[in-house]
N, C-alpha and C positions, 0 to 999 in steps of 0.2 A: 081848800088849799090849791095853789095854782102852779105848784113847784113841777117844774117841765120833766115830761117822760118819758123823752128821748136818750138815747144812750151812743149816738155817734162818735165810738170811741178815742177817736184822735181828734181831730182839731174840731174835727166833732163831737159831738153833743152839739152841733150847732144845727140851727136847725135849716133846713133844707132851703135856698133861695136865700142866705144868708148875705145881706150886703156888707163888705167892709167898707169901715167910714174912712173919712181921710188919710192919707198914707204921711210917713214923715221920711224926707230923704236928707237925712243927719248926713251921710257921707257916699253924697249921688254917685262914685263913681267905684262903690264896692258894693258888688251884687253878690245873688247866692251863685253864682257860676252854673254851669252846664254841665250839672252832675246826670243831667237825662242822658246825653252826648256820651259819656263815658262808658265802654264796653260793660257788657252785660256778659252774667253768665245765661246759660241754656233756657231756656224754657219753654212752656208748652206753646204748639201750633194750635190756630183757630177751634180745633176741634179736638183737644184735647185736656183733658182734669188730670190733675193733680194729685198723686195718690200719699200715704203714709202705709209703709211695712214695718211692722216689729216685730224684731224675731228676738231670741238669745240676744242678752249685755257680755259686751266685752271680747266678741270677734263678729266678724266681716257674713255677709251671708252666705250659706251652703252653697255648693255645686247646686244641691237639688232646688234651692230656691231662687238661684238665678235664673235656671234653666225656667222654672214656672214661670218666673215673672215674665221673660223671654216668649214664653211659649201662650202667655195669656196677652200678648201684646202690648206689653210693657217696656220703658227703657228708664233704665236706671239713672236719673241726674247725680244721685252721691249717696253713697251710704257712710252715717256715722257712726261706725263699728266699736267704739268703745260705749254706745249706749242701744247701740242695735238696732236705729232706725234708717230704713233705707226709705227715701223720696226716688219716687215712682212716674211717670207722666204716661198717660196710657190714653187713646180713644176709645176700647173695648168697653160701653156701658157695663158689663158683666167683670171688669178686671176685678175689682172687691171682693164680690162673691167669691170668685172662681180662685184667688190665694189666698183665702183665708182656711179652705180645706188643703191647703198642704201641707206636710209634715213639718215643724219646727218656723210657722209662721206663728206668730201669739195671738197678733189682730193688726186689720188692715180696714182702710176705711178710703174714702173720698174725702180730701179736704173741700173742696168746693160743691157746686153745686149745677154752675156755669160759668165759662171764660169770658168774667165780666168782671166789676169790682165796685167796691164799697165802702164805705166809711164806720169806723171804729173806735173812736178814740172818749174819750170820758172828759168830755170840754163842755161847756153847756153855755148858752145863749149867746147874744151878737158880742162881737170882740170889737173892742174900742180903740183904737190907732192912736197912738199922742203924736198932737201936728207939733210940726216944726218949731211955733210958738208957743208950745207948751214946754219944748224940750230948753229952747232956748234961755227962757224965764226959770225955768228951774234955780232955785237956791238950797243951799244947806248951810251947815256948819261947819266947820274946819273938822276933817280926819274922815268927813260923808261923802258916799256920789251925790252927784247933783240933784237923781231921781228918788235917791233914796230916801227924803222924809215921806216921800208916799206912798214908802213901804209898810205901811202898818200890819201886817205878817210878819215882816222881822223881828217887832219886840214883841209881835204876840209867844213865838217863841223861844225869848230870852237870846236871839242870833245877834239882835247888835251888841248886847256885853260880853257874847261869847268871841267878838271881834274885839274886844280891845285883850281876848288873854293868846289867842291864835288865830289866823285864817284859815288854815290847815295845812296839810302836808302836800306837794307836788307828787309825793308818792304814792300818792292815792289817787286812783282814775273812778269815777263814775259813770257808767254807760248809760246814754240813752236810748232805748230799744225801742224804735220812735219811727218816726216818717221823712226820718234826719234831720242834719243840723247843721246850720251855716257858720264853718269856724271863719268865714272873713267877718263877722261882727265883730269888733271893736270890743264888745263888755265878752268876748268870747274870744279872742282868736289867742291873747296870752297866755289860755287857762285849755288851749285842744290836745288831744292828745292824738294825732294823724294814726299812730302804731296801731290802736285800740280799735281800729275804724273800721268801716265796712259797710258793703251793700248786700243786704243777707234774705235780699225780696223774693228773690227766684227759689231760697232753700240753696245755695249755691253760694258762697261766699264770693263777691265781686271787689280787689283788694285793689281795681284800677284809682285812681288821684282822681278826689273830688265826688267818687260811686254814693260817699256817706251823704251829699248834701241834698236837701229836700229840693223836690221838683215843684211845680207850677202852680198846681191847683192850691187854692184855697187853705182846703184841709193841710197840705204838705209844711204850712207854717208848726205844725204844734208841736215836732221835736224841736226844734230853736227856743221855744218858748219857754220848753220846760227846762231846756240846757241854763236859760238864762240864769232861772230860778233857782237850781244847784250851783251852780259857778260859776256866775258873771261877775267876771276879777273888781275888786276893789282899784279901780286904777284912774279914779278922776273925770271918766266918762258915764254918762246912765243908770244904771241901777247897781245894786250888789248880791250877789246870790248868796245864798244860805251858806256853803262851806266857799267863799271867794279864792280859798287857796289852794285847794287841789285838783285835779286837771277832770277835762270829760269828754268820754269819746263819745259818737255817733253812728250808732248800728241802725242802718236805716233799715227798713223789714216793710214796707207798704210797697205797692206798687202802682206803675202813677196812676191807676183810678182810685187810688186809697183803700184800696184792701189789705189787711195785714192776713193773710194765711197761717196757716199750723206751723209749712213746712220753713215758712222764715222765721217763727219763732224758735224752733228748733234749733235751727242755724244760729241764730240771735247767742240764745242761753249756750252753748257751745262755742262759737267764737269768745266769748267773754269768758268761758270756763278757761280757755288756752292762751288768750291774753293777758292774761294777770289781772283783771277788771277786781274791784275789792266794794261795787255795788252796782247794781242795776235797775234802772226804774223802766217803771213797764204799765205807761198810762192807756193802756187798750184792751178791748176782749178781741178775742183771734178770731175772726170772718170765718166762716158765715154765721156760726151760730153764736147765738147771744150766752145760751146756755147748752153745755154741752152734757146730753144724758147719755149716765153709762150703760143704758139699758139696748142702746142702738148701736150696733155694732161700728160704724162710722164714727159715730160722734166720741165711742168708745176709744177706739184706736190713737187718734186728735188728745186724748187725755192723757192716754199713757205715753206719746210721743213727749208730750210738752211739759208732762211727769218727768220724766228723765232727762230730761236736758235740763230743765232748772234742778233738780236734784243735782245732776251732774257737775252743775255750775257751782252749786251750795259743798259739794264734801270738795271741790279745788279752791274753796278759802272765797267766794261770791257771794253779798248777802242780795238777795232778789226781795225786791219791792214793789206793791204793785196799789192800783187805783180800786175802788170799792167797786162804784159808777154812781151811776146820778138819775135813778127810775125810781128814788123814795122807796126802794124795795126794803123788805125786812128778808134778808138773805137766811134767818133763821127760822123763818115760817113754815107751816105745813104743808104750804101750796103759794105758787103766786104765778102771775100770769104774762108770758112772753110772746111779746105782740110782734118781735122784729126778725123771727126768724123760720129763712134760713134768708138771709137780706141781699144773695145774690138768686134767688128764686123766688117764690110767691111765702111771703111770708103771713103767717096767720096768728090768732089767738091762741094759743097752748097753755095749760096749765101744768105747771111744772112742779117738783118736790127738789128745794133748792142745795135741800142735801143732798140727792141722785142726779142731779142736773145742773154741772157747776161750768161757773163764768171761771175762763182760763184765761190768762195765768193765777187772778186773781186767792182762785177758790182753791188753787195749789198748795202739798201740804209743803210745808217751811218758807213758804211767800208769807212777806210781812203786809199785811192787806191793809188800807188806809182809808177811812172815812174825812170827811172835809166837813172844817169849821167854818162861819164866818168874823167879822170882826166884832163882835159882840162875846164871839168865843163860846156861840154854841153849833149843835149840827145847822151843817147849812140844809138848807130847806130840799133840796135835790138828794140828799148824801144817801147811798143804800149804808143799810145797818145790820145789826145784829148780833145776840149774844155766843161768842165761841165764833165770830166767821171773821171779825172786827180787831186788829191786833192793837192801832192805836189811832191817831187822830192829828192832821194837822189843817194848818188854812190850806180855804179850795177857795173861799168868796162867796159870796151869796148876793141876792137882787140888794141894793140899797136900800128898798122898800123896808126889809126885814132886818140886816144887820147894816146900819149905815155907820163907819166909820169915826173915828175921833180924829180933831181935826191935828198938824194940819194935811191929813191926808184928806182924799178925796172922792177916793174910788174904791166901794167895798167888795171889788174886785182882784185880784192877781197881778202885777206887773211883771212882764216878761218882755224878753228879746225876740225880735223879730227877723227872719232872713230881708236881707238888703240893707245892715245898719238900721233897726227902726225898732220901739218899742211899743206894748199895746197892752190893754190891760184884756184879761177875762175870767171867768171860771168854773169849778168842777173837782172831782175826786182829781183830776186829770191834774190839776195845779196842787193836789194835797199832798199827793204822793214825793211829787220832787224835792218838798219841806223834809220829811220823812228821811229820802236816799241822802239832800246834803248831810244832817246828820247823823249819819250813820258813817258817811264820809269823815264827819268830825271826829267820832269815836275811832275810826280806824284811825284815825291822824294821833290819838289822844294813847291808842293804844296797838300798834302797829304790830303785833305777836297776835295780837288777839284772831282767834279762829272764826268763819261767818258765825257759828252758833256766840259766841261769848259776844259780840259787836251785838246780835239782835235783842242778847239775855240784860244787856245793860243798855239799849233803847228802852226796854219794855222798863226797867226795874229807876231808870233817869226821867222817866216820863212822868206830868205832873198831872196823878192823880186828879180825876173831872166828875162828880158824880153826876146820874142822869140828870134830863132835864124833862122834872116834870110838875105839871102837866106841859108836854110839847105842843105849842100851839105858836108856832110860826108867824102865821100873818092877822094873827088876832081876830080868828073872825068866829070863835067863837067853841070851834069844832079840834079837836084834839088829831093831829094830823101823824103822830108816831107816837108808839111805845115802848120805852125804853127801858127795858130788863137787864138785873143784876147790880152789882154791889159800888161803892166810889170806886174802889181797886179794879174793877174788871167788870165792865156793862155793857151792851149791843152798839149805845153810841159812838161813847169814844177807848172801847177796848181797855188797853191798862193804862192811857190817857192821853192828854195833849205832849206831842215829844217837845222835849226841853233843850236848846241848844247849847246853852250855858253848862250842865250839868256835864254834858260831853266831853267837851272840854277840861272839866274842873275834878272830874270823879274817875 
C-alpha cells in the first residue's frame, strides 16, 4: 500500500517541496490582508522556549509560585486562572526541572524544543487550485453554487437534502482552531463572525483587526480551507459548506513558520470557551510532538494543559472536534511507530504505546475524534483508525486511484476555499473533520438548549451506521492493508458511523 505517512498537521500533510498548481484570481483585488502586520502579543526572544505551569484549577498562582517562576528565570506571558495554567517563556535550559519541585506546581514541561517552527496540520498530498476557467465554466441547477455539483461529500452525507429543510442558525458560530482564516472570501465573509476571533499563536490572545487571518506561507492556506467546508454561505458564488448558515470564527494558533504549540492551543480552547463558540474543529496535532507520552514529564504537562482547556471549553456548552490524522496508524495497537518527533529537533523512530502516548487534541477525552472516508465511502487509504479512539467518520478524500468519484463530479478530493478569493481541492482527516463540526453546528441549530454532551450524544446515535470493511485492501494489490475491529454499531473505522446531515436536522 502506498497510502502517504506523513502527518503535517495543517496544511500539511503535504508533503515537503509541495508545488501549488495554478492559482485562480476570482476577485483579484480581495486578498488575505496583512494579518502579519497586525500587533502581536509577547513572545519569546531568540533564545528563549516556551514553557507550560499547572498548578491548582480555579485561582491564579501562589505568591510562592510566582516568586519560583521569577526566581528560576521565568516571566510569566498569562496565566489562565480558572483552569490553572500559566505560559511561561524562560531561557534557563533547567526552568522545568527546577518548578516542577515547588510546592503546589502539578507539572510543568517545555512546549518546544527550539525557537523554530513547523508544520502540523492533517492535509495530505499536493493541493489542486481550480483556474479561473474552471470556476468560470462552472454550471448547476437552480437553488446550487456554481461549484457545488462537485461536491460529492455533500450528498455523501445527506448535506444537500439537509439544505432544502434548513441552512442553519446564525446563532451558532463554529470556530476554526487553525492557521486562520480569510473572512474577505466571498463564499466566507457573509458567514464570519469577527467577535469569535483571534490570534491565539503566542498563547496570548491577539484581538488586534485582521490578527485571525492566515499569513504567507503555503501551509497558512488550511484554516480558510476548512472554514470553507463548514460555512461557505450558500449565496450564488463557489461552493457551499456543510452547515451554510451558521457563522465561523477564526482562532489562528500557528505561528508564521507553521507551528501550532501547546500554549496557543490552550489559548485557542479557552477564547472559544468565553466566546460563546457552540463548536470547534481542530485539524492538527500540537508541535512538537506527534505523540505526546505521559510517561515524560514535558510531554506530560502539554496534556494536561490542553486537558483542561478543551475540557473547559466542553462544560461552557463547546463541542470540540478534532482530525484522526493520516499515518494508516491503528491508534488502538500495542505499539506503533513515530518517526516525526520532536519535529522542531532531531526527530527519530520511537516506538510508542498509543494508549500512553497520545496525539493532542485528537486523543483527548470528550474530543469527537474523526476518521476520513473517500468517495466510495470507505476509509480513505491514509485514515488513522481504531476501536474506542474513533468516534465517527466523515469525507477527508482519498487518491482517485482508489475512490474515484461519480460523476458529475470530478475530484475525489475535498473542495475548499482559499485565502485570496480562490478555491482548491485536497485531502485528509484535516477535511473530515470540518464535515463532522458543520454538523454538529446543524444539530445545535436543530436544537439550540441542547448542552455540548446532548449535540455529540445525537451526532453519535444520527450517524449512519458503516460496518467494517473487510478484507481492507485499498489499492488492490493483493495484500490486506488495515484491520478493522468491532461491530456495524461501533468499529476502529468508522466509530458509530458515517455522520448523517439530514438526520440533524430532521431528529
Amino acid at each position: 500500500m502506498t497510502a502517504p505517512r506523513t502527518r503535517s498537521h495543517r496544511l500539511v500533510a503535504l508533503p515537503l517541496g509541495m508545488a501549488m498548481a495554478t492559482t485562480l484570481a476570482f476577485l483579484p483585488n480581495v486578498t488575505a490582508s496583512a494579518a502579519e502586520a497586525a500587533p502581536t502579543a509577547t513572545t519569546a526572544d531568540a533564545t528563549s522556549l516556551s514553557y507550560i505551569v499547572n498548578v491548582a484549577t480555579g485561582q491564579g498562582p501562589s505568591t510562592t509560585v510566582k516568586k519560583a517562576i521569577v526566581d528560576a528565570g521565568g516571566t510569566i506571558v498569562i496565566s489562565y486562572d480558572r483552569i490553572g495554567v500559566i505560559v511561561v517563556h524562560s531561557s534557563n535550559p533547567d526552568f522545568a526541572r527546577t518548578i516542577r519541585k515547588v510546592p503546589g506546581v502539578q507539572s510543568a514541561g517545555a512546549t518546544r524544543n527550539a525557537p523554530l517552527a513547523a508544520q502540523s496540520t492533517t492535509e495530505v498530498g499536493a493541493t489542486r487550485m481550480l483556474s479561473a476557467k474552471e470556476v468560470a465554466s462552472a454550471r448547476s441547477v437552480e437553488g446550487q453554487d456554481p461549484l457545488e455539483p462537485s461536491q460529492w461529500n455533500l450528498s455523501a452525507i445527506k448535506a444537500d437534502k439537509a439544505h432544502e429543510k434548513t441552512l442553519g442558525s446564525r446563532d451558532v458560530t463554529v470556530a476554526v482552531i487553525d492557521t486562520g482564516v480569510d473572512d474577505t472570501h466571498p463564499d466566507l465573509a457573509p458567514n464570519f463572525n469577527r467577535e469569535a476571533s483571534v490570534n491565539c499563536a503566542s498563547g496570548k490572545p491577539n484581538t488586534a483587526d485582521g490578527a485571525w487571518r492566515p499569513g504567507a506561507s503555503e501551509g497558512a492556506a488550511h484554516g480558510t480551507h476548512v472554514a470553507g467546508e463548514i460555512a461557505a454561505a450558500k449565496n450564488g458564488i463557489g461552493m457551499t459548506g456543510v452547515a451554510p448558515g451558521v457563522r465561523v470564527a477564526g482562532i489562528k494558533v500557528s505561528t508564521p513558520a507553521d507551528y501550532i504549540y501547546a500554549e496557543a492551543v490552550v489559548c485557542g480552547f479557552v477564547w472559544a470557551a468565553e466566546h460563546h463558540v457552540d463548536v470547534t474543529n481542530n485539524s492538527y496535532y500540537t508541535d512538537p510532538w506527534h505523540f505526546n507520552c505521559l510517561d515524560d514529564p514535558d510531554q506530560r504537562a502539554l496534556v494536561d494543559a490542553i486537558t483542561r482547556a478543551s475540557q473547559y471549553a466542553e462544560r461552557k456548552g463547546t463541542v470540540n472536534v478534532a482530525a484522526a490524522g493520516n499515518e494508516s496508524h491503528d491508534l488502538d495497537a500495542d505499539s506503533i511507530t513515530d518517526p516525526a518527533s520532536p519535529n522542531d529537533g532531531t526527530p527519530g523512530d520511537r516506538v510508542i504505546d498509543p494508549h500512553q502516548c497520545l496525539d493532542i487534541p485528537a486523543q483527548l477525552p470528550g474530543v469527537v475524534t474523526v476518521a476520513a472516508t473517500g468517495a466510495k465511502g470507505i476509509k480513505s487509504s491514509f485514515s488513522n483508525y481504531g476501536l474506542h479512539v474513533i468516534d465517527v467518520a466523515a469525507p477527508g478524500g482519498d487518491f482517485p486511484l482508489y475512490q474515484p468519484p461519480a460523476a458529475p463530479a470530478i475530484d475525489g478530493r475535498i473542495l475548499g476555499t482559499m485565502p485570496g478569493g480562490k478555491w482548491a481541492y485536497t485531502m485528509g482527516t484535516s477535511m473530515a473533520s470540518p464535515h463532522v463540526a458543520g454538523v454538529a453546528a446543524l444539530i445545535k441549530s436543530t436544537h439550540p438548549h441542547a448542552t455540548a454532551g446532548q449535540v455529540k450524544a445525537l451526532l453519535y446515535s444520527e450517524a449512519d451506521a458503516t460496518p467494517c470493511t473487510d478484507p481492507y485492501d485499498i489499492d488492490s494489490d493483493g495484500k490486506i492493508d488495515a484491520v478493522c475491529k468491532g461491530s456495524k454499531n461501533h468499529n476502529g473505522f468508522y466509530g458509530r458511523g458515517i455522520v448523517n446531515a439530514l438526520n440533524a436536522v430532521t431528529k
